[in-house]
C-alpha positions in Angstrom: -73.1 -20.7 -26.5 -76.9 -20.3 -26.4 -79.2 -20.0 -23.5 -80.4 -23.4 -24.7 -77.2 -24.7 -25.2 -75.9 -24.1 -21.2 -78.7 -25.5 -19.6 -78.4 -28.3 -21.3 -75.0 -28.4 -20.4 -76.0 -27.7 -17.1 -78.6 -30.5 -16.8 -75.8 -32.8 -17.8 -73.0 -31.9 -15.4 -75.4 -31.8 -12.8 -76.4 -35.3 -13.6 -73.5 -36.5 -13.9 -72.2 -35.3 -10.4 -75.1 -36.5 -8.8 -74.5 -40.3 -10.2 -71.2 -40.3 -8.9 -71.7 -39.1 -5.2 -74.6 -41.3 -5.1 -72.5 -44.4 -6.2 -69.8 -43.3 -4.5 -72.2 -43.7 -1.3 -74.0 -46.9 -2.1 -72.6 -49.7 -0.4 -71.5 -51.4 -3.6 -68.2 -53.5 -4.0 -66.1 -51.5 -5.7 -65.7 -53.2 -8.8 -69.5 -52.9 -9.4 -68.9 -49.2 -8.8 -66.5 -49.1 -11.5 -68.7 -50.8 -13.7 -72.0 -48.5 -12.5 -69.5 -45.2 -13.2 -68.3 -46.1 -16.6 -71.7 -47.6 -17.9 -73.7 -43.9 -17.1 -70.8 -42.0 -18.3 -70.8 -44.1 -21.5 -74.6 -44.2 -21.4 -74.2 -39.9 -20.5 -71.9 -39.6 -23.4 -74.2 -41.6 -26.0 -76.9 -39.1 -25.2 -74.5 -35.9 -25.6 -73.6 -37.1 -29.2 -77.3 -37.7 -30.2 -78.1 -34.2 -29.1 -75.4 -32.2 -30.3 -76.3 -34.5 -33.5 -79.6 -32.7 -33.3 -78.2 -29.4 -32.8 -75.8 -29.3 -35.6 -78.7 -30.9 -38.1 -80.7 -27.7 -37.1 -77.7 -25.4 -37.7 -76.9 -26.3 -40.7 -80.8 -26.1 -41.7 -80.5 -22.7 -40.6 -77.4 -21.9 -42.4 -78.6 -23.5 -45.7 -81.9 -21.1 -44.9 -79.7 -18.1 -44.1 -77.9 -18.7 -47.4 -81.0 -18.7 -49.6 -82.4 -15.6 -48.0 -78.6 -14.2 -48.9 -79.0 -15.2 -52.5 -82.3 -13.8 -52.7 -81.5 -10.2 -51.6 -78.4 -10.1 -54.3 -80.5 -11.5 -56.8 
């Protein structure tokens, strides 16, 4: 796991803890609570997928690069 790679990881646990403890003390009915908790995880989750998206589009640029470079010392 890269440096990178943890603190974004970081960034998003710590997020997500602070959501729930502040929902958990708003004075909300519960079922809006519910609804505010599974619509930022969702929301939290959506946002994870477009940047590990963007991580693996980079890897695999690299490893395509990393290949050539290969090729080209053999050749």
């Amino acid at each position: 796991m890269t440096k990178e790679t943890k603190i974004i990881a970081g960034v998003l646990a710590g997020a997500a803890l602070g959501a729930t403890i502040a929902l958990a003390l708003s004075s909300d009915s519960t079922s809006d609570l519910k609804e505010k908790v599974s619509d930022f995880f969702a929301d939290l989750l959506d946002a994870s997928k477009d940047k590990l998206a963007g991580f693996s589009d980079k890897a695999s640029g690299v490893a395509d690069k990393v290949k050539d470079k290969i090729s080209e010392v053999k050749s």
